[in-house]
Backbone as XML, in Angstrom:
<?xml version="1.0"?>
<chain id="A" units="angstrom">
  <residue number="1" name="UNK">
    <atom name="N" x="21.318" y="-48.565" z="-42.983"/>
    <atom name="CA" x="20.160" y="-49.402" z="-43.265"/>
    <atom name="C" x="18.943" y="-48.923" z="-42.454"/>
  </residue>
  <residue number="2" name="UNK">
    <atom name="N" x="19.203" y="-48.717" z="-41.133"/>
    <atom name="CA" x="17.649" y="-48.028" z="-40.313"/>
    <atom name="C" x="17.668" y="-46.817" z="-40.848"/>
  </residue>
  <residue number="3" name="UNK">
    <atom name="N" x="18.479" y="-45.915" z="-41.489"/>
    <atom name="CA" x="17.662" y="-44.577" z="-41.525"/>
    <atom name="C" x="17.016" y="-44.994" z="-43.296"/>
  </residue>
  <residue number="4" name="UNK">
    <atom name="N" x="17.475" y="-46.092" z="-43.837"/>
    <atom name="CA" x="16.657" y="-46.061" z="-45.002"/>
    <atom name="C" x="15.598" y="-46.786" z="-44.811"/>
  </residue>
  <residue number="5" name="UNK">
    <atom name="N" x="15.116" y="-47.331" z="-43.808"/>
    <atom name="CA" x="14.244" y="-48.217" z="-43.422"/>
    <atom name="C" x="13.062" y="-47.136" z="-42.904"/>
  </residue>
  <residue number="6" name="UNK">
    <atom name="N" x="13.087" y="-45.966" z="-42.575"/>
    <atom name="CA" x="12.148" y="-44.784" z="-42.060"/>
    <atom name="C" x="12.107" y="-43.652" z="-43.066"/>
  </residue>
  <residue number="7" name="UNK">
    <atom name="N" x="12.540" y="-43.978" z="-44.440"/>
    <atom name="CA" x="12.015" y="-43.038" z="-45.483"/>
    <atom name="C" x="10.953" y="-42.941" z="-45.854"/>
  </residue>
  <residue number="8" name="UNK">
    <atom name="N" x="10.386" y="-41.609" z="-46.081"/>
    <atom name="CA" x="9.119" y="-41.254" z="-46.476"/>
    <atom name="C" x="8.502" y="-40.675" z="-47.445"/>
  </residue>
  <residue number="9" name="UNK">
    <atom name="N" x="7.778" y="-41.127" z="-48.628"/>
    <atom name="CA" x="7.842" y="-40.080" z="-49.639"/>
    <atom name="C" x="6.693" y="-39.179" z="-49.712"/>
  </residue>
  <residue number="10" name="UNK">
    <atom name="N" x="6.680" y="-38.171" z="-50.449"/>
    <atom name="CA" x="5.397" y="-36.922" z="-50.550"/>
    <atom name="C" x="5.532" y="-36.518" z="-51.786"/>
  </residue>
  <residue number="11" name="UNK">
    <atom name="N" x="4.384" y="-36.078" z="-52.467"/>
    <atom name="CA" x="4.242" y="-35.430" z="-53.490"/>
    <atom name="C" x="4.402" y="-36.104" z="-54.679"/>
  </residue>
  <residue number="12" name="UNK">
    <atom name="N" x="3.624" y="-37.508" z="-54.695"/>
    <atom name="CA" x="4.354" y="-38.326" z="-56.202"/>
    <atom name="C" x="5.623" y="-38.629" z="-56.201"/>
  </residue>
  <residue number="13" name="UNK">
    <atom name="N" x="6.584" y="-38.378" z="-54.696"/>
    <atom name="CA" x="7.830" y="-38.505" z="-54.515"/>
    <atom name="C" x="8.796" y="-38.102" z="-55.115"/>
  </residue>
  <residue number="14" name="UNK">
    <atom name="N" x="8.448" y="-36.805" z="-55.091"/>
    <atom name="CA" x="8.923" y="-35.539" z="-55.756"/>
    <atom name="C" x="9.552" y="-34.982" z="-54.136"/>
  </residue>
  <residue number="15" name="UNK">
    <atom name="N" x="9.299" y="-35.377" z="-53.057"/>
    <atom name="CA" x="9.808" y="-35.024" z="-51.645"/>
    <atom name="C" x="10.434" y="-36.122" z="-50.448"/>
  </residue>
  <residue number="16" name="UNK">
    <atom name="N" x="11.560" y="-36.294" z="-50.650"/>
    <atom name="CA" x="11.694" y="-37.506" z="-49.488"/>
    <atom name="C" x="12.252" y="-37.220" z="-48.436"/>
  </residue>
  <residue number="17" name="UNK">
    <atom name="N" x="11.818" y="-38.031" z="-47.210"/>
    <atom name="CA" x="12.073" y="-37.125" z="-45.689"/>
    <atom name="C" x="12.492" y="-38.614" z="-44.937"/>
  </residue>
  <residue number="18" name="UNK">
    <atom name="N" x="13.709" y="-38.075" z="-44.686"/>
    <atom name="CA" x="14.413" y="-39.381" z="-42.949"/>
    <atom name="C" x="14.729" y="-38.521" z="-41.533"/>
  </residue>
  <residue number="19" name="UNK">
    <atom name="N" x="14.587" y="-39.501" z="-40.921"/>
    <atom name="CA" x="14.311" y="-39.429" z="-39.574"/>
    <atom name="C" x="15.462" y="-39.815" z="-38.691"/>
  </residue>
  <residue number="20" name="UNK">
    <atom name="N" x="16.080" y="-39.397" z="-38.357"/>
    <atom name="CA" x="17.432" y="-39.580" z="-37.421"/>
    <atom name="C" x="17.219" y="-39.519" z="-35.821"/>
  </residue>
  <residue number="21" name="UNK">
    <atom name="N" x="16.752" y="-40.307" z="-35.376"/>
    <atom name="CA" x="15.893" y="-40.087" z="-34.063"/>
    <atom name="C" x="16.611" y="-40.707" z="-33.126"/>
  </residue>
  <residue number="22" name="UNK">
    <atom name="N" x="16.325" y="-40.861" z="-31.748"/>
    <atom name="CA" x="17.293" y="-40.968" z="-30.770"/>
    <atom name="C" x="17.585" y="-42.653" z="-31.044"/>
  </residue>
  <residue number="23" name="UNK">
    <atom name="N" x="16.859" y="-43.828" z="-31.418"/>
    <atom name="CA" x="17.056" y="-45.224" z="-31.882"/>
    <atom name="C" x="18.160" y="-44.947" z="-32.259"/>
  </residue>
  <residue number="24" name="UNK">
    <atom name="N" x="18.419" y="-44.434" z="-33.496"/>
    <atom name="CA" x="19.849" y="-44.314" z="-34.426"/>
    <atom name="C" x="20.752" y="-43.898" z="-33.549"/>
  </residue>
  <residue number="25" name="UNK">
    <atom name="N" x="20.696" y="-42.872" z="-32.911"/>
    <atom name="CA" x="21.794" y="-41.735" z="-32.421"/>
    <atom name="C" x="22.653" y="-43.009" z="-31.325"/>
  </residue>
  <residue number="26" name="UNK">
    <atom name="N" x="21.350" y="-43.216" z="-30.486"/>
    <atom name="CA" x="22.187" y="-44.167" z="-29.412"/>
    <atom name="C" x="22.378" y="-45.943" z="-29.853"/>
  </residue>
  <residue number="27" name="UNK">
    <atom name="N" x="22.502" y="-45.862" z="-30.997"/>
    <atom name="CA" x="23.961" y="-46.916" z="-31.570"/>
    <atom name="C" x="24.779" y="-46.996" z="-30.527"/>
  </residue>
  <residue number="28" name="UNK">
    <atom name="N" x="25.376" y="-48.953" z="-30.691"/>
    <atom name="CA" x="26.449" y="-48.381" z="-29.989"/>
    <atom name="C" x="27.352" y="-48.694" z="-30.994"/>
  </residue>
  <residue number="29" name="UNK">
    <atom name="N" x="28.533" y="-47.727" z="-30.845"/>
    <atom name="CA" x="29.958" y="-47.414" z="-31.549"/>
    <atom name="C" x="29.632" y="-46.563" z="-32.561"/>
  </residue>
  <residue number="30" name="UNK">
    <atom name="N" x="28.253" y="-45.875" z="-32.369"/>
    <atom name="CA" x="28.072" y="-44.388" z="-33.351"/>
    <atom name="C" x="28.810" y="-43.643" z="-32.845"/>
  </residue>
  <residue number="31" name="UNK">
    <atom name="N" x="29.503" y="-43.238" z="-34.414"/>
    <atom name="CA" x="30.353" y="-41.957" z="-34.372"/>
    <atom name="C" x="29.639" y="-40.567" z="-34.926"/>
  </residue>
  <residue number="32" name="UNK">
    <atom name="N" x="29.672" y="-39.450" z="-35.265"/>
    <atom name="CA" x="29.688" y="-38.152" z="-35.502"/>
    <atom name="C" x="29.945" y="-38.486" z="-37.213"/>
  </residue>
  <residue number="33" name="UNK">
    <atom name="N" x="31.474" y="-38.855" z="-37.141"/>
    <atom name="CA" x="31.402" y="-39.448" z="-38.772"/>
    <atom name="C" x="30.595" y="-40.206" z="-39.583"/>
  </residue>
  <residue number="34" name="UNK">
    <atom name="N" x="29.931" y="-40.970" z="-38.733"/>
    <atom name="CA" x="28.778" y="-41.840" z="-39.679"/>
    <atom name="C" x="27.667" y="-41.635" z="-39.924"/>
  </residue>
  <residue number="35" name="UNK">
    <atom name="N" x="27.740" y="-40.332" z="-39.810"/>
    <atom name="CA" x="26.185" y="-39.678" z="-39.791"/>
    <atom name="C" x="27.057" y="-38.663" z="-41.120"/>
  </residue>
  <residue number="36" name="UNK">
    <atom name="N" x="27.676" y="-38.701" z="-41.375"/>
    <atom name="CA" x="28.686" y="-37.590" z="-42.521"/>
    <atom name="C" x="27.994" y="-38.236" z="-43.965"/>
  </residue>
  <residue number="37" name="UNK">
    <atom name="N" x="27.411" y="-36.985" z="-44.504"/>
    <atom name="CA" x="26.724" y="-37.207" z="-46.211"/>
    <atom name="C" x="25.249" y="-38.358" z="-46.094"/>
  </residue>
  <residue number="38" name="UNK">
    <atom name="N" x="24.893" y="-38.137" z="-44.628"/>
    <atom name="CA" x="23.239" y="-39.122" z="-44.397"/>
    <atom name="C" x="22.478" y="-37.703" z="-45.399"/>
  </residue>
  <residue number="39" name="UNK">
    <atom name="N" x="22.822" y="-36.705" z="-45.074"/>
    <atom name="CA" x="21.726" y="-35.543" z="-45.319"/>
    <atom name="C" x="21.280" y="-35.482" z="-47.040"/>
  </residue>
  <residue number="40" name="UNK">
    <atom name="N" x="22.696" y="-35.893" z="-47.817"/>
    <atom name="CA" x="22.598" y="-36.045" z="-49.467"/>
    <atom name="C" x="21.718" y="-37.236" z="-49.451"/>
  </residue>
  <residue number="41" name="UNK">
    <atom name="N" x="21.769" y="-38.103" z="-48.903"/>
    <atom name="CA" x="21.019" y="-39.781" z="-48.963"/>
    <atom name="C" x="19.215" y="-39.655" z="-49.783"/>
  </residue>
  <residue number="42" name="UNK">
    <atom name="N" x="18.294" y="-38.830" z="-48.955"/>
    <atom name="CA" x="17.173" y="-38.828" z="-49.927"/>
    <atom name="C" x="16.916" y="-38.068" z="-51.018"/>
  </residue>
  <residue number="43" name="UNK">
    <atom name="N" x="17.958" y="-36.934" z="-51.545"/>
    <atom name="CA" x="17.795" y="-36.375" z="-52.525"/>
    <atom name="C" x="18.597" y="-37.139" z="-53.880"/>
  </residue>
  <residue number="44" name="UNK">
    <atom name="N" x="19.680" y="-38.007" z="-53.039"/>
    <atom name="CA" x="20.268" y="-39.153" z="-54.280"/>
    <atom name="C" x="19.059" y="-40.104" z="-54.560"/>
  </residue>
  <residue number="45" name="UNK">
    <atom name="N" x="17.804" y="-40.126" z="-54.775"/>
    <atom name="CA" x="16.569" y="-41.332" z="-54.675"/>
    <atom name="C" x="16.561" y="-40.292" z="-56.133"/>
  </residue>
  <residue number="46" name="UNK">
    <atom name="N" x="16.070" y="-41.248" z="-57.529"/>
    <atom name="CA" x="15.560" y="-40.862" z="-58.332"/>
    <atom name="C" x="14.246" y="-40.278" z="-58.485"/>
  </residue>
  <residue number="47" name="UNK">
    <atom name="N" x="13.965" y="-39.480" z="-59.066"/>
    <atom name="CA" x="12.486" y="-38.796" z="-59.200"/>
    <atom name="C" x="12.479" y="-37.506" z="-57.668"/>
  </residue>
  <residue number="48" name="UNK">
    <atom name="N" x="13.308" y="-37.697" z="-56.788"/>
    <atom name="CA" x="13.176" y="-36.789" z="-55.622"/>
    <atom name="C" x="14.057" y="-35.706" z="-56.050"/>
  </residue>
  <residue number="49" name="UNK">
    <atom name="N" x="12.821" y="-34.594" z="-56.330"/>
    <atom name="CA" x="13.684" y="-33.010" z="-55.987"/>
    <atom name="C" x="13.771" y="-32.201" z="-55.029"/>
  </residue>
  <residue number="50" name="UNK">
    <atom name="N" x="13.258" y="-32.589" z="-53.620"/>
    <atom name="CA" x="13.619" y="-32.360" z="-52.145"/>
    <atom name="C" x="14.118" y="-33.359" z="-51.142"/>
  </residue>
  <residue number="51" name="UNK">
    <atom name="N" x="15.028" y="-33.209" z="-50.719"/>
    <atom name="CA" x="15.104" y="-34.428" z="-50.055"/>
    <atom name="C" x="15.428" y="-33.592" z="-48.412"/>
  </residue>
  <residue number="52" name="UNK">
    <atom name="N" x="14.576" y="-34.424" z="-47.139"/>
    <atom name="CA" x="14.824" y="-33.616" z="-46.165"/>
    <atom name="C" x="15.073" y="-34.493" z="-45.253"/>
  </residue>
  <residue number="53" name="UNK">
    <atom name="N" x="16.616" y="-34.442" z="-44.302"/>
    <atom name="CA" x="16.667" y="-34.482" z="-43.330"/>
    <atom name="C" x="16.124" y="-34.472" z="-41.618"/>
  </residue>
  <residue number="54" name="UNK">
    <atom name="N" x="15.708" y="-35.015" z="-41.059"/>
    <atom name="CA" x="14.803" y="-34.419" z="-39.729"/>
    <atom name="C" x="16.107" y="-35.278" z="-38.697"/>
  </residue>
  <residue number="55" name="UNK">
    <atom name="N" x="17.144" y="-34.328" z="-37.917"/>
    <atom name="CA" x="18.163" y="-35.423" z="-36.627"/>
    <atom name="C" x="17.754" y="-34.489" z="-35.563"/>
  </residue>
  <residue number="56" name="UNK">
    <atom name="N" x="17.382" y="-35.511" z="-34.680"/>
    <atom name="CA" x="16.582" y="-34.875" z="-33.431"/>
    <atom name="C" x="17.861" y="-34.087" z="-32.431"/>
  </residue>
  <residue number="57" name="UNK">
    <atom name="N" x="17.990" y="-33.200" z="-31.715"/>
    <atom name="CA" x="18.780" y="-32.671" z="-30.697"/>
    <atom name="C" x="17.955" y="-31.911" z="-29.921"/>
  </residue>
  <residue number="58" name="UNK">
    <atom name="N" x="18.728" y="-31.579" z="-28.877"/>
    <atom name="CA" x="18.276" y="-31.587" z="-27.708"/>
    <atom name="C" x="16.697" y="-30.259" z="-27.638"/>
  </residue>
  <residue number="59" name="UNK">
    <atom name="N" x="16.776" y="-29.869" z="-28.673"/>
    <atom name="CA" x="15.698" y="-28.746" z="-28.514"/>
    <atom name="C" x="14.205" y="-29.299" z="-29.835"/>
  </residue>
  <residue number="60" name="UNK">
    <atom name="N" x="14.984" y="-29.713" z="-30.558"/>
    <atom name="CA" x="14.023" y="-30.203" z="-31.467"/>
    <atom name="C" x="14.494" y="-30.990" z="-32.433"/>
  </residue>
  <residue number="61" name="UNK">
    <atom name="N" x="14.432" y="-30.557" z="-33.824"/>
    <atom name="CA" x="15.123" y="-31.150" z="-35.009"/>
    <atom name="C" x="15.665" y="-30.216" z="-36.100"/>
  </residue>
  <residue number="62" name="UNK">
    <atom name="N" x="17.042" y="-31.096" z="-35.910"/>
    <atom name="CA" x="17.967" y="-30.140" z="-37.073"/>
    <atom name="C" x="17.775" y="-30.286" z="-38.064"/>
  </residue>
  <residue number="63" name="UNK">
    <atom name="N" x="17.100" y="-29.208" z="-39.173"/>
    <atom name="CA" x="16.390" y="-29.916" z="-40.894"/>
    <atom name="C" x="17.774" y="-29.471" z="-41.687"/>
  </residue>
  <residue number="64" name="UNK">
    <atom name="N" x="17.915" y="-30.382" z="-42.753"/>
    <atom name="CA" x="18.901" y="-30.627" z="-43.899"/>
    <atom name="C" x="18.070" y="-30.643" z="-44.695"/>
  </residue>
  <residue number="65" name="UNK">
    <atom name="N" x="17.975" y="-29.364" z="-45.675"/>
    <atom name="CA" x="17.339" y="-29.845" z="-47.133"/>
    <atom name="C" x="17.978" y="-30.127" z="-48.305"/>
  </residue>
  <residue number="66" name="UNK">
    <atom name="N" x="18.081" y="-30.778" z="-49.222"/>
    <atom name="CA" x="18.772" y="-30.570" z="-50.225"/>
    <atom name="C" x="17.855" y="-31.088" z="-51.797"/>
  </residue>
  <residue number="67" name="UNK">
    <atom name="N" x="18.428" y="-30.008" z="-52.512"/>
    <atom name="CA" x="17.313" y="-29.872" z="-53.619"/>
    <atom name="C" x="18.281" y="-30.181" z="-55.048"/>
  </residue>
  <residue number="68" name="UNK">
    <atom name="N" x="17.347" y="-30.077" z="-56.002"/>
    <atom name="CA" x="17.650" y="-30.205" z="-57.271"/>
    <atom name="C" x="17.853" y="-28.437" z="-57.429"/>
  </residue>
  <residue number="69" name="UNK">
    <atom name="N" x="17.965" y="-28.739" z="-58.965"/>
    <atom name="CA" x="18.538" y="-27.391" z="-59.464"/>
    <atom name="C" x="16.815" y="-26.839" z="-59.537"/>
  </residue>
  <residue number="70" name="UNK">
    <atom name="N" x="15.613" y="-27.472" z="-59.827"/>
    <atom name="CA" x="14.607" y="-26.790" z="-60.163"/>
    <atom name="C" x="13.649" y="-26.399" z="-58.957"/>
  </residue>
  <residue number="71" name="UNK">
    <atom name="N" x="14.580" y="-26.447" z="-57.273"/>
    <atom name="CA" x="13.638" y="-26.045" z="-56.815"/>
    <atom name="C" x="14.928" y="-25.125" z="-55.481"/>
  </residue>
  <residue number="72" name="UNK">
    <atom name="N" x="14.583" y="-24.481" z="-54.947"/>
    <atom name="CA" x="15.359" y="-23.886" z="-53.927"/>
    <atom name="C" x="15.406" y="-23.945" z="-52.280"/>
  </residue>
  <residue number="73" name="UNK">
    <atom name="N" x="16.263" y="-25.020" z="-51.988"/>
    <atom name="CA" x="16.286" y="-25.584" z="-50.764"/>
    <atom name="C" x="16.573" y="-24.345" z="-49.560"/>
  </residue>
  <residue number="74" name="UNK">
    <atom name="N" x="16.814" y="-23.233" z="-49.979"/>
    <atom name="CA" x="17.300" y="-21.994" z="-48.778"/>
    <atom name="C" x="16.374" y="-20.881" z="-48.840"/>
  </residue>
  <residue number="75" name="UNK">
    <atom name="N" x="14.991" y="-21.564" z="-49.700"/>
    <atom name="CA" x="13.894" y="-20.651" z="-49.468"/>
    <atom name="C" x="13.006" y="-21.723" z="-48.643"/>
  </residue>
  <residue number="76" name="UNK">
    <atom name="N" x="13.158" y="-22.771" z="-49.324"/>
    <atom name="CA" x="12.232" y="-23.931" z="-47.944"/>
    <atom name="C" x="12.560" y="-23.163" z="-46.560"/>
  </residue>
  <residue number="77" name="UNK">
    <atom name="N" x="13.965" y="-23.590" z="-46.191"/>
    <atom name="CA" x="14.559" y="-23.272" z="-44.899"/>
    <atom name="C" x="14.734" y="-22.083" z="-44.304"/>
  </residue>
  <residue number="78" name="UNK">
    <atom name="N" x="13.911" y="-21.054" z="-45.069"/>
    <atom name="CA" x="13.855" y="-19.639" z="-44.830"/>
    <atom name="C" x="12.610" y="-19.773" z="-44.405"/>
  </residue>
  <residue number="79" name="UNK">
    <atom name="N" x="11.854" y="-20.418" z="-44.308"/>
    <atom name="CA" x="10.570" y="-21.051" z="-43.917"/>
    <atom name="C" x="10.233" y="-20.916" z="-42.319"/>
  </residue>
  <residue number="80" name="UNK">
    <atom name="N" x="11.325" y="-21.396" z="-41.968"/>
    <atom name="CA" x="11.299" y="-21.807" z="-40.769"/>
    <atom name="C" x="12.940" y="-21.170" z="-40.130"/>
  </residue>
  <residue number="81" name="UNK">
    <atom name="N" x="13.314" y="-19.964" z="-40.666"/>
    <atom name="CA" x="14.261" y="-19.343" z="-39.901"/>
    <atom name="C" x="15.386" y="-19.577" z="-40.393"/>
  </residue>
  <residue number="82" name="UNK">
    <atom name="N" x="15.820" y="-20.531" z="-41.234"/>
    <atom name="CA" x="17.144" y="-20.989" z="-41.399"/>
    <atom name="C" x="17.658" y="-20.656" z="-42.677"/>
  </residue>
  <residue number="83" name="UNK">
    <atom name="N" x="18.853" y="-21.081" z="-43.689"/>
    <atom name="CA" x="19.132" y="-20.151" z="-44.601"/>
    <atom name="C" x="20.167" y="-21.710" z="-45.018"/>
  </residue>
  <residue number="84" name="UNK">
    <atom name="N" x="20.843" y="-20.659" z="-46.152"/>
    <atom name="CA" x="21.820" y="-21.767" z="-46.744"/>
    <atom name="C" x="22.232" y="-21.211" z="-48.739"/>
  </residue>
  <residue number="85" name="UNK">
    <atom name="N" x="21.886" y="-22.374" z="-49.178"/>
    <atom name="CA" x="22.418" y="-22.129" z="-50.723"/>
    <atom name="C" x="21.343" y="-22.862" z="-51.371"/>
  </residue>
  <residue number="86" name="UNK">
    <atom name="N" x="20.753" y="-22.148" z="-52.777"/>
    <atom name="CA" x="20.077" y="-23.144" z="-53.610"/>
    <atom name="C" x="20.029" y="-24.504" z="-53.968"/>
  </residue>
  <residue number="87" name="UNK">
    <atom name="N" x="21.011" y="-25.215" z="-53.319"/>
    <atom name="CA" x="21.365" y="-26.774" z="-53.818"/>
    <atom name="C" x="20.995" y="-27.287" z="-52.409"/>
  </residue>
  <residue number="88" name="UNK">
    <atom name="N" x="21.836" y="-26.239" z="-51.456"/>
    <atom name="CA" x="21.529" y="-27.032" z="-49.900"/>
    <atom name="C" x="21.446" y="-25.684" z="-48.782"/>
  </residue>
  <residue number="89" name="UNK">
    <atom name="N" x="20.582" y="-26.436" z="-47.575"/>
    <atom name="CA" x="20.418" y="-25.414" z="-47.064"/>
    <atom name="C" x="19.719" y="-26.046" z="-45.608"/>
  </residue>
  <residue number="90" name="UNK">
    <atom name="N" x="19.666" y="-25.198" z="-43.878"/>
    <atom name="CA" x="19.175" y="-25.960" z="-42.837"/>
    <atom name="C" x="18.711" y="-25.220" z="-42.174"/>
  </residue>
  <residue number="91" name="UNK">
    <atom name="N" x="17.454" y="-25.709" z="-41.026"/>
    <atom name="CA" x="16.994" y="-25.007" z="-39.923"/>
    <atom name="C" x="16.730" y="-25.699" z="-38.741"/>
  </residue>
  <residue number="92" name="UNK">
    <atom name="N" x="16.690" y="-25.455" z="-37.904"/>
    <atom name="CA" x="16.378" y="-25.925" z="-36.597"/>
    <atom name="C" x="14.733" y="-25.813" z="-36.244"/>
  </residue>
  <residue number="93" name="UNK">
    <atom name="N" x="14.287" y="-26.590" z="-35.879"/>
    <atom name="CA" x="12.375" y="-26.726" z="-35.666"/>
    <atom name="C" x="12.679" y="-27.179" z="-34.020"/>
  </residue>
  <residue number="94" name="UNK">
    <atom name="N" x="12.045" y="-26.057" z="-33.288"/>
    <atom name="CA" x="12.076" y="-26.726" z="-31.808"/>
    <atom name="C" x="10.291" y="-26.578" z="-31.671"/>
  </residue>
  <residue number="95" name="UNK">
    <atom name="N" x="10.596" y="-28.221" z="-32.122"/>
    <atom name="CA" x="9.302" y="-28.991" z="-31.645"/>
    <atom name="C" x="9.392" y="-30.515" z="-31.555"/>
  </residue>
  <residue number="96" name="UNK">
    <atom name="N" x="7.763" y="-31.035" z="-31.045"/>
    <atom name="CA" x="7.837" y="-32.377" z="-31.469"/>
    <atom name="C" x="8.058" y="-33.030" z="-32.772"/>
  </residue>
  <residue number="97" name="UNK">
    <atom name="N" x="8.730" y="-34.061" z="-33.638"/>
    <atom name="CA" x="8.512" y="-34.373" z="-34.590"/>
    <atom name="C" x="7.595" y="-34.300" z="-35.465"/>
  </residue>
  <residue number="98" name="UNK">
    <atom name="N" x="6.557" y="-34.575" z="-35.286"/>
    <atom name="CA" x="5.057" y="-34.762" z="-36.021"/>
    <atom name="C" x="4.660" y="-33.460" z="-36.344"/>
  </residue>
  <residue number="99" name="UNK">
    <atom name="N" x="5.282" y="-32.427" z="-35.427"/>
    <atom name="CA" x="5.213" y="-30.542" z="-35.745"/>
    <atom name="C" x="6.376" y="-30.335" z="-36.509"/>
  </residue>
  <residue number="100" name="UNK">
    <atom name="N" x="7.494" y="-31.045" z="-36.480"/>
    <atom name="CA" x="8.905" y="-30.386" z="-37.597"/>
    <atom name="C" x="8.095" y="-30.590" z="-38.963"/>
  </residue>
  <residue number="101" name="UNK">
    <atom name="N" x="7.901" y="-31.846" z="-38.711"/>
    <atom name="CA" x="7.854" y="-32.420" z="-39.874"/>
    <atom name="C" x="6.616" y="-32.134" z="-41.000"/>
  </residue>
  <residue number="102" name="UNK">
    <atom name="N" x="5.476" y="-31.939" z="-39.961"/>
    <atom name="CA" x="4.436" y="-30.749" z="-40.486"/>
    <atom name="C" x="4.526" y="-29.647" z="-41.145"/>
  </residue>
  <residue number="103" name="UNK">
    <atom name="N" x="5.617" y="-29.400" z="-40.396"/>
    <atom name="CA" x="5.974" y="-27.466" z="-40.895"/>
    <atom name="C" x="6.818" y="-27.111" z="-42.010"/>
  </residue>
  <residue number="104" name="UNK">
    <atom name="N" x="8.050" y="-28.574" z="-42.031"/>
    <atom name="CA" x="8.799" y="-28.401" z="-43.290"/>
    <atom name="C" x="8.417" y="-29.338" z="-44.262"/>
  </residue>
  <residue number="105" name="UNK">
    <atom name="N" x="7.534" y="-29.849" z="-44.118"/>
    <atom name="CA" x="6.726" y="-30.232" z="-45.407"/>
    <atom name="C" x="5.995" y="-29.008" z="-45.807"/>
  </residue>
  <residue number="106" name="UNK">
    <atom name="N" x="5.243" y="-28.665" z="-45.307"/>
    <atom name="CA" x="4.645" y="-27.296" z="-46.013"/>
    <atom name="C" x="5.995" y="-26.798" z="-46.493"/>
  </residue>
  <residue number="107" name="UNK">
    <atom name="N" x="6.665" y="-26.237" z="-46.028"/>
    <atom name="CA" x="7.341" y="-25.514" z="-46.366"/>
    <atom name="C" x="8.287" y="-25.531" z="-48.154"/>
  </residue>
  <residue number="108" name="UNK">
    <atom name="N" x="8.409" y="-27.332" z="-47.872"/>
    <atom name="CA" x="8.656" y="-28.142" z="-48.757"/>
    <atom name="C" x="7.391" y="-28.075" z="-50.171"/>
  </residue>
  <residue number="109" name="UNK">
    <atom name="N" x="6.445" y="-28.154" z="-49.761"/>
    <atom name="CA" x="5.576" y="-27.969" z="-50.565"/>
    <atom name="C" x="5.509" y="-27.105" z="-51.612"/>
  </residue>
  <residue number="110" name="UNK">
    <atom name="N" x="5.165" y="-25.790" z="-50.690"/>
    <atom name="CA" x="4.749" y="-24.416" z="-51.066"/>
    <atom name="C" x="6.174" y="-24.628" z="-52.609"/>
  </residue>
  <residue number="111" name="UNK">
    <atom name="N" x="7.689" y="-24.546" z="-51.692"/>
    <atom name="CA" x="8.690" y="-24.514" z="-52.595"/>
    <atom name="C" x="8.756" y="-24.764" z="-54.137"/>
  </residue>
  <residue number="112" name="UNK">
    <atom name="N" x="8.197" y="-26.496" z="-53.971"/>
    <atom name="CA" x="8.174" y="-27.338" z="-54.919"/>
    <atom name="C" x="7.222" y="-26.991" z="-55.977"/>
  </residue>
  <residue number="113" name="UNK">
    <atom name="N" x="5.666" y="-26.258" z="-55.628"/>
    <atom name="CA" x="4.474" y="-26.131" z="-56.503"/>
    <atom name="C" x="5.064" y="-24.932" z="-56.963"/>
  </residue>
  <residue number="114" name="UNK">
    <atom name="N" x="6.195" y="-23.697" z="-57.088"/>
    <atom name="CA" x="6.759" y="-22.702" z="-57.547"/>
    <atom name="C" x="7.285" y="-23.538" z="-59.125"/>
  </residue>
  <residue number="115" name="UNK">
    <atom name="N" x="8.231" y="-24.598" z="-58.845"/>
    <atom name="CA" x="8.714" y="-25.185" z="-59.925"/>
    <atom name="C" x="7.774" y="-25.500" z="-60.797"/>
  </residue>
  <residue number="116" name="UNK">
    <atom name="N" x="6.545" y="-25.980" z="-60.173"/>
    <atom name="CA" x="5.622" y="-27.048" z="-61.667"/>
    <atom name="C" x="5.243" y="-26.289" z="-63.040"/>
  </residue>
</chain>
């Protein structure tokens, strides 16, 4: 319920982005498992053909993208260093939030205006 409570949409919401930030993490009786299939969560939103992950660790934020078939989530994440598969794909951003999230939105962007 809190990480759907910090969803964000972009692009006519054609892009949706959550935030897994230290609030969530330090739950208490959070497990490792309950964070298992959060990363599918904004690309299951209708009308969204990016959906991105942002879970903070100790250097910055670990990005989860995951895409539709009409756009390529492991060229986003090649963006920013990281790699993966056309459906899904991740990178690490060591920065502040407001800079991850800057950077893989562009990144997100650029991706998405290839499809239109």
């Amino acid at each position: 319920k809190r990480v759907l409570n910090n969803i964000e949409y972009f692009e006519e919401g054609k892009i949706a982005l959550i935030r897994i930030d230290d609030d969530i993490l330090s739950l208490p009786g959070l497990c490792e498992d309950d964070l298992d299939g959060i990363s599918a969560l904004p690309r299951s939103i209708e009308g969204v053909d990016i959906g991105i992950t942002l879970r903070k660790n100790n250097s910055g934020y670990k990005i989860s993208v995951r895409a539709s078939e009409r756009v390529d989530a492991s060229a986003v994440c090649a963006e920013c260093g990281g790699g993966g598969h056309k459906g899904a794909a991740g990178c690490t951003v060591e920065a502040a939030f407001d800079e991850a999230k800057r950077i893989i939105l562009a990144a997100a962007k650029k991706e998405l205006s290839k499809s239109l």
